[in-house]
N, C-alpha and C positions, 0 to 999 in steps of 0.2 A: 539828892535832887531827882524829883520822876520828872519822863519824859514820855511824849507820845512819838511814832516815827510811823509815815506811811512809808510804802515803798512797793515800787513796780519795778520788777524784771524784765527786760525787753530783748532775747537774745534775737539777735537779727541771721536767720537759719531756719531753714524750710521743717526740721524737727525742732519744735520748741518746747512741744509739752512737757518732756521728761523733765527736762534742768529746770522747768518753772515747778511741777509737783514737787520733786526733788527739794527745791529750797524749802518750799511752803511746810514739808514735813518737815525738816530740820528746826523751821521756827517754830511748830508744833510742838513739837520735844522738846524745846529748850528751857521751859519750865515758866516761860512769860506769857501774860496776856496775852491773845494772838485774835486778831478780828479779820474777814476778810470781807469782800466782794469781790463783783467779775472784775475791775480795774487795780485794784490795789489791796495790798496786807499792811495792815497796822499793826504796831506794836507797842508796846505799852511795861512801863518798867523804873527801875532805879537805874539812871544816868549809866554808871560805871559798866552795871550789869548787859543793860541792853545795848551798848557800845561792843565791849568783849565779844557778845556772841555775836552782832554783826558783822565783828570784822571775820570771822573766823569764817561765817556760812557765807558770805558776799567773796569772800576768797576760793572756798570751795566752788560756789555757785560760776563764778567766773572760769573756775578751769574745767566747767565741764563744758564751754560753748567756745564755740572759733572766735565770735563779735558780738557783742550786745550791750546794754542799755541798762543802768539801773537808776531808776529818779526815786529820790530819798527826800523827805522831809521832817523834817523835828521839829518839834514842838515843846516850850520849858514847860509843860504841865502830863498830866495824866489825864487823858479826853478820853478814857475809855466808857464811861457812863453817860457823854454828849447825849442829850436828846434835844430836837428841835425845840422850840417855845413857840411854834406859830404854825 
């Protein structure tokens, strides 16, 4: 089953930029689809697959910040080719 998954990091901590690169390069190298913008990274994948490495870098990405934020959204398809129609 593919899936699409936005997702924003939000550590709440006056140095944020690291742990946010930080993640963003781990979803780089993890061998999935990977889209950004200034507000959110998408991802893009087979079900099982894009689950595994989330949990693994949303665990890492967590223990590098005191408190933070992470909003997640799935999606049961692969919207990585989405273009507007209008």
């Amino acid at each position: 089953m593919k899936i699409s998954v936005e997702l924003t990091l939000t550590p709440l901590q006056d140095d944020f930029e690291p742990s946010i690169i930080h993640f963003i390069k781990k979803l780089r190298d993890s061998g999935l689809t990977v889209l950004e913008n200034p507000l959110s990274t998408q991802v893009y994948g087979d079900y099982d697959k894009v689950m595994g490495i989330l949990t693994a870098e949303i665990k890492e990405a967590f223990e590098m910040i005191d408190k933070g934020l992470l909003y997640m959204k799935v999606v049961k398809s692969d919207r990585h080719d989405y273009e507007p129609h209008f």
